[in-house]
Residue, then its C-alpha position, 0 to 999 in steps of 0.5 A: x765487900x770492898x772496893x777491889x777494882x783497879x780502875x776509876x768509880x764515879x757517882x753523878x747525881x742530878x739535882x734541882x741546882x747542882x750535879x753532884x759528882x764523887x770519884x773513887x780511884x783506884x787507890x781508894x781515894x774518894x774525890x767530890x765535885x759539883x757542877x751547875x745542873x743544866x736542866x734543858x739536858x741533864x747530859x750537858x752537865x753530867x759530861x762537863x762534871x766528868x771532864x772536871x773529875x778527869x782533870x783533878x785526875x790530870x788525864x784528859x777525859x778520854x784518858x779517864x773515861x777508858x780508867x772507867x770500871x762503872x759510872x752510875x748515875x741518878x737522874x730527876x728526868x722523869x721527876x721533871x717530866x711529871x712535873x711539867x707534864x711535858x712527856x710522851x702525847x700518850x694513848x691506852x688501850x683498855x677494857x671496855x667499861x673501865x674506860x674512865x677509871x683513871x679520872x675516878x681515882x679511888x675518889x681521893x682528893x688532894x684537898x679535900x675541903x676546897x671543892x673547886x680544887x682541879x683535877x689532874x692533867x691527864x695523861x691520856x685525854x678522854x678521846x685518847x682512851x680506847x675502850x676495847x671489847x675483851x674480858x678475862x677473869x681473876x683465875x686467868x680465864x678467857x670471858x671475852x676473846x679479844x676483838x683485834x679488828x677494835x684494837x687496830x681501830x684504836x691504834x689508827x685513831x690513836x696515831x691520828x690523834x699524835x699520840x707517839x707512846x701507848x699504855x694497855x692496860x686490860x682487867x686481869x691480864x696479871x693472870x694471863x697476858x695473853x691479849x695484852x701481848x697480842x695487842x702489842x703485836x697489833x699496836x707495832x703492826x698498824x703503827x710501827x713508828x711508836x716510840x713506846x709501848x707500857x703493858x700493864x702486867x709487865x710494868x704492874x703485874x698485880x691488882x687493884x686496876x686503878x692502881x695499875x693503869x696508873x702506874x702503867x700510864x705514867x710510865x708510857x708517858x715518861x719513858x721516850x724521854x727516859x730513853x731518849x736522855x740515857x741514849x744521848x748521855x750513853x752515846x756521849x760516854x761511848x764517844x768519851x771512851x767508856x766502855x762498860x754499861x752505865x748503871x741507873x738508880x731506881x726508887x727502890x733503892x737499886x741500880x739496874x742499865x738503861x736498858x732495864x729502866x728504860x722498860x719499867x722508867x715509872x722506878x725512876x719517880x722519886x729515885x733523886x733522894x734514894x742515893x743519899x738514903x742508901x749513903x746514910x745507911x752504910x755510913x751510920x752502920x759503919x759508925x754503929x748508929x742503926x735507927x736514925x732519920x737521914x735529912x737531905x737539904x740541897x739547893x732545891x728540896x729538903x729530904x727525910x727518910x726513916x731508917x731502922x735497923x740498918x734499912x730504909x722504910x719501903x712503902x708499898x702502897x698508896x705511893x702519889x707522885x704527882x697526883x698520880x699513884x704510883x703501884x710500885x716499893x718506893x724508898x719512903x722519901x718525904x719531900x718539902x720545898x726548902x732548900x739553901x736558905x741559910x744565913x750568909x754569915x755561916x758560908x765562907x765568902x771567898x772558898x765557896x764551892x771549892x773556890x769556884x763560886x764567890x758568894x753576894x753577900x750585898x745582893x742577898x742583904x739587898x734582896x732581904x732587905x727589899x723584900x721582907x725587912x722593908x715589908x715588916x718593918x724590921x731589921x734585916x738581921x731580925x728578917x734574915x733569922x726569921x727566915x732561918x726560923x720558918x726554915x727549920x720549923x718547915x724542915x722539923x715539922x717535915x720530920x715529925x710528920x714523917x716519924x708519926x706516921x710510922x710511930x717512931x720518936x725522934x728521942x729514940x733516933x739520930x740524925x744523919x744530916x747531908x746535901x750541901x746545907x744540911x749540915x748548915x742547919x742540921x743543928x737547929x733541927x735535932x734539938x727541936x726534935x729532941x734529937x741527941x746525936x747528929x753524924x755529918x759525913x765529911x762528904x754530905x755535899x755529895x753523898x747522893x753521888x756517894x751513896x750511888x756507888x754503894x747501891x745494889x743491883x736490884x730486881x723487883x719482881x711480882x706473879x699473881x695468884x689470887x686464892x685464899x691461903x686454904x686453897x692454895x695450890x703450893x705447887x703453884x706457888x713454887x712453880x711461880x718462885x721458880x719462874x721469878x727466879x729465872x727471870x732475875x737470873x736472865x736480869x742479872x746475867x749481864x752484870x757478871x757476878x761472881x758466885x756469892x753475889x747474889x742474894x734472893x728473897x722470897x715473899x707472899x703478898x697477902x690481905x685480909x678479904x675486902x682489903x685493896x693493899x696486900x703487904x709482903x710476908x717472907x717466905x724463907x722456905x723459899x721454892x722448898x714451901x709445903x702445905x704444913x708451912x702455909x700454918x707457918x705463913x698465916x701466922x706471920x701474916x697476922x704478926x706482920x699485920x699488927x706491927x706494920x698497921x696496928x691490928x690483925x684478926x687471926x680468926x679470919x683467914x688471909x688472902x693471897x694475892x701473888x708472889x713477890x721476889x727480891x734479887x740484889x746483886x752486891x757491887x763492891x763499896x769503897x773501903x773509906x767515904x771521904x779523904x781524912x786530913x791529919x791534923x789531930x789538933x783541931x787548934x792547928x786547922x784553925x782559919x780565924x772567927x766569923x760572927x755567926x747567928x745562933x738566935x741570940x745575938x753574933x758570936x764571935x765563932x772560931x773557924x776550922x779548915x775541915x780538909x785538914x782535920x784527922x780523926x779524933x779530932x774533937x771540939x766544942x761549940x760554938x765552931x764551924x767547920x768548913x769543908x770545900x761545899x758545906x759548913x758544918x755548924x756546931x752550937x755553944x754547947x754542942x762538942x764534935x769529934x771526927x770518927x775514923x770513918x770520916x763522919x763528923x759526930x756531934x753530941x747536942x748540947 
C-alpha cells in the first residue's frame, strides 16, 4: 500500500544523542532532520524537531501541525527509566509463599564466575512485597478464597510505605482473573490517588510465575513515567494543533496510541531499534535482498538484527532487559556500547549535520592525543586507527554473536547498514565477516524515524489453557480464538481501518512436558480447528521444534499452553525512502578529495555531493559519498550504485 493521504506524515525517533525526525509530504517528498536529544524531557526536543520540520515546510508550526494526518513516535523513556532505576516507588501484591520469587530468578547470574556480582536493584523491597492468602489452581479453579481484609492491609502498608504504582501478581490467575481483579477493586478503594495499578494476566497472561511477575513488576514500575511523558508530549501536540492520535512503537515491532501502551508500557523495553529494523526491511525487499543483517550504529549504541525471509527474528523467551525478564516477543535486537567512533578525516568539517553543526577537529586530535597516543606511546594517527579497529572489531564480533546464536552465516547474508555512522564504518565490518553486499539507504541517518512510518498497527494478545494436546477440549480452544478476536477488533476500532486492513494470525503456544518455554506454532485452521487438525498441529509442533531448536521428539506427546493472536493493521507506507538527485554522472557531483584512512596509510579519496546523485549513478572505490548527516565510505575496490529506491548498493571488493 501506498502513501495516499493528503496532508504531512512525520516519524520521530528519540535517541541517546539526537532526535531523529522524517517528514513525508503530501506529494510524497521524504524530508530528514535531526535535532539534539534533550533527556530531562524527551517532549522538549520532539517539539523543537517538529518546529524545524514546519519551517523547512515555510509554515508556522500550527499551520503544520493542523497538515498533520499521523505522527508517530519511538521514545527511550522507558529504556532510560530502567536504566537509572528512577521510575514508580513500586509495591506487589502477590500469593502467599511466593513472596520471594522475583529475588530467586531461575537462578540465573549475569556473571556467573564472579561470586561477589550483586544483585539487581529491586523494584519492589522486601517490605513492599505483600504476601496475600488466596490460591487458585491451573484449570482456574478456586483453592483459596481471596482473603480482602489481607489486601486492603497491604495497600495501607503500601501507601504508607510511598509507594504510588502497584503490581499483582497471583498464581494462576492467567486462568481466572477473578481475584486479581477484585484486588484492583480493593487497591482503588483504600488508596484512590495510585498513580498505577499492573495485574499479571492482563500485562502477562501466561506461565511461568517468575517470568510473569517480572514483566508484571517493571511494568508498574515504568508506566507513570510512561504516561506522564506521552500526556505531556500529547498536550503539547494538542496545543500545536494536531488533532489526530499519536501512534507509539513497541518492541514488537507495531505502532499502538498512547492509551494502549500506557497499560502494557513494559512493549515499550527495547522498542528504540525496532523502527530501524522495520525500515531495513521494507528497503531490502523493495531492492529484492531478503536475508540480511540491518546494523545501526548512532551516537550511543550500535545495533544488529537478523532478518530472514523478508521478517525480523522475534524471541519469545528468555528476553533480560536490565537484569529483569521481560516474558513478552521482542524484536530480536542485540545491542553494544559503540557508537561515533569514526575518524575525523572521513566527516566533512564544515556541512556537518546539514551544516548546523561545525566539527573540532583540533579538540578530538587534542583528546586523542592526551589520552591515548600520549598513553601508548604513539602516533596519534596510529592511535586514532587503533581506536577505528577496536571499533569494528566490538561491532563484528557483536554481529557474529548474533548470527551464531541463530545458526546463519554471515557469507549467506547482506548488510544493511544505517544511523548516522553506520554507513561510515559498515565498510570495515562486511569484509571481516565475509559480507559480499552492503545497501545504504540514502536516508540511514534517519531511518528509525523512517522505519516508524512503515510500522504496523499491532496487537499481541495471549489466553491460557494449560492441557495435553490429547485432552483438548477444541471447543475451548475456538472459543478462546474468538474472544482473542473480539478483543483485537475493540484494540483496533479507534484506528478506522478500512476493510482489508487487517490481517489476523492464529497460534497455539505449545511445550514438551517439563519444558518452562513453549513457542508459537500456526493454526491457519484458525476458529474453524477440529479434533482431526489437532494431528495436523502435533506434527508441525515437532517440525517447528527441530528447526527453531535443534531437536524434537515426536513419540512424546506436546503440551498446550494457550493460545496466541497476532492482529496487524496496515497503515499506508510511502511511495519512495529518500529524495534522488539527478545527476546520473557521478563525476559531475564531485566536490573535491579528502585524505582518508583505510589501514594502510591516507589516500587522496575523491568526494561526492550525494543529494545530487540519481539513480544509477555508479562508482569505484576508494570514494566517500556525503549526505546532509553521514558519509558513505566506499573502499579501494569496492564499486556502488545508487538503485531506484534510493539505496546506495555496494559490492565488497
Amino acid at each position: 500500500m501506498t502513501d495516499a493521504n493528503t496532508g504531512f506524515r512525520v516519524g520521530i525517533d528519540v535517541g541517546g544523542t539526537f532526535t531523529d525526525l522524517v517528514c513525508v509530504t503530501p506529494e510524497g517528498h521524504v524530508v530528514l532532520d535531526k535535532t539534539p536529544t534533550t533527556p530531562d524531557d524527551q517532549s522538549v526536543g520532539v517539539m523543537t524537531g517538529v518546529a524545524q520540520l514546519a519551517e523547512a515546510q515555510q509554515l508556522a508550526i500550527e499551520d503544520f501541525c493542523v497538515r498533520l494526518d499521523a505522527l508517530v513516535h519511538g521514545t527511550t523513556t522507558a529504556d532510560n527509566t530502567m536504566i537509572e532505576m528512577d521510575g514508580a516507588n513500586t509495591g506487589l501484591l502477590v500469593t502467599e509463599g511466593h513472596r520471594d520469587e522475583i529475588e530467586l530468578r531461575r537462578v540465573h547470574k549475569e556473571e556467573i564466575w564472579d561470586p561477589s556480582y550483586p544483585a539487581p536493584a529491586p523494584i519492589a523491597r522486601r517490605r513492599a512485597r505483600i504476601p496475600i492468602p488466596e490460591r487458585v489452581d491451573f484449570e482456574g479453579n478456586v483453592v483459596l478464597a481471596l482473603d480482602e481484609d489481607a489486601v486492603r492491609k497491604g495497600v495501607q502498608r503500601l501507601k504508607k510505605l510511598g509507594c504510588t504504582s502497584i503490581a499483582v501478581t497471583f498464581l494462576h490467575s492467567f486462568t481466572n482473573p477473578a481475584h486479581e481483579l477484585r484486588a484492583r477493586e480493593l487497591v482503588r478503594e483504600e488508596f484512590p490517588d495510585v498513580e498505577h495499578i499492573s495485574l499479571s494476566h492482563e500485562v502477562m497472561p501466561r506461565a511461568p510465575e517468575f517470568e510473569r511477575t517480572s514483566t508484571t513488576l517493571v511494568n508498574a514500575y515504568v508506566a507513570p513515567r510512561i504516561a506522564a511523558y506521552t500526556g505531556r508530549l500529547t498536550e503539547k501536540l494538542r496545543q500545536a494543533g494536531y488533532t489526530h492520535e499519536m501512534l507509539i512503537m513497541q518492541s514488537t515491532g507495531g505502532v499502538m496510541p498512547p492509551d494502549y501502551v500506557a497499560r502494557r508500557a513494559v512493549t515499550l523495553l527495547g522498542s528504540g531499534p525496532t523502527g530501524g529494523v522495520m525500515g531495513a526491511s521494507l528497503a531490502a525487499q523493495r531492492s529484492g535482498i531478503a536475508d540480511f543483517v540491518a546494523v545501526d550504529m548512532g551516537g550511543t549504541s550500535y545495533d544488529v538484527c537478523l532478518v530472514r525471509g523478508g521478517q525480523p527474528e522475534i524471541k519469545t523467551d528468555w528476553n533480560w532487559r536490565y537484569r529483569y525478564y521481560i516474558g513478552l516477543p521482542m524484536v530480536d535486537v542485540q545491542s553494544v556500547g559503540a557508537g561515533g567512533g569514526s575518524i575525523a578525516h572521513y566527516l566533512p568539517l564544515e556541512n556537518f549535520a546539514g551544516g548546523r553543526m561545525t566539527l573540532d577537529v583540533d579538540a578530538a586530535r587534542e583528546a586523542i592525543q592526551r589520552d591515548v597516543a600520549d598513553q601508548l606511546g604513539v602516533d596519534v594517527i596510529d592511535a586514532a586507527w587503533g581506536i577505528e579497529r577496536i571499533v569494528n572489531a566490538n561491532m563484528a564480533n557483536a554481529v557474529r554473536k548474533v548470527l551464531s546464536t541463530h545458526g546463519a552465516d554471515p557469507r549467506d547474508l547482506s548488510m544493511i547498514a544505517y544511523g548516522g555512522n553506520g554507513p561510515v564504518h559498515a565498510w570495515a565490518q562486511a569484509p571481516e565477516l565475509g559480507i559480499g553486499r552492503i545497501l545504504v539507504p540514502k536516508a540511514a541517518p534517519a531511518f528509525s524515524a523512517l522505519g516508524l512510518l512503515v510500522a504496523d498497527y499491532l496487537v499481541d494478545l495471549v489466553r491460557a489453557y494449560v492441557v495435553p494436546l490429547s485432552q483438548v477440549d477444541v471447543k475451548r480452544v475456538t472459543t478462546l480464538m474468538h474472544g482473542l478476536l473480539d478483543e483485537a477488533r475493540k484494540e483496533l476500532e479507534p484506528a478506522n481501518l478500512g476493510e482489508g486492513q487487517v490481517s489476523t494470525e492464529l497460534y497455539a503456544q505449545m511445550c514438551y512436558p517439563g519444558q518452562n518455554f513453549d513457542m508459537s506454532v500456526p493454526v491457519p485452521e484458525g476458529p474453524d480447528l477440529t479434533d482431526a487438525g489437532l494431528l495436523d498441529l502435533a506434527g508441525r509442533f515437532h517440525a517447528q521444534h527441530e528447526a527453531d531448536r535443534g531437536f524434537s521428539f515426536p513419540a512424546q506427546q506436546p503440551l498446550l499452553r494457550g493460545v496466541r493472536l497476532v492482529a496487524k493493521g496496515f497503515t499506508p507506507k510511502p511511495g519512495r525512502l529518500a529524495e534522488p538527485g539527478d545527476v546520473g554522472d557521478p563525476s559531475q557531483a564531485r566536490k573535491g578529495t579528502r585524505p582518508v584512512h583505510f589501514g594502510q596509510g591516507f589516500v587522496d579519496t575523491p568526494v561526492y555531493d550525494g543529494t545530487r546523485l540519481g539513480p544509477g549513478a555508479a562508482l569505484t572505490g576508494p570514494a566517500l559519498v556525503e549526505e546532509p548527516f553521514t558519509v558513505v565510505v566506499v573502499a579501494p575496490g569496492s564499486s556502488l550504485i545508487l538503485d531506484e529506491h534510493g539505496n546506495y548498493d555496494i559490492r565488497v571488493g
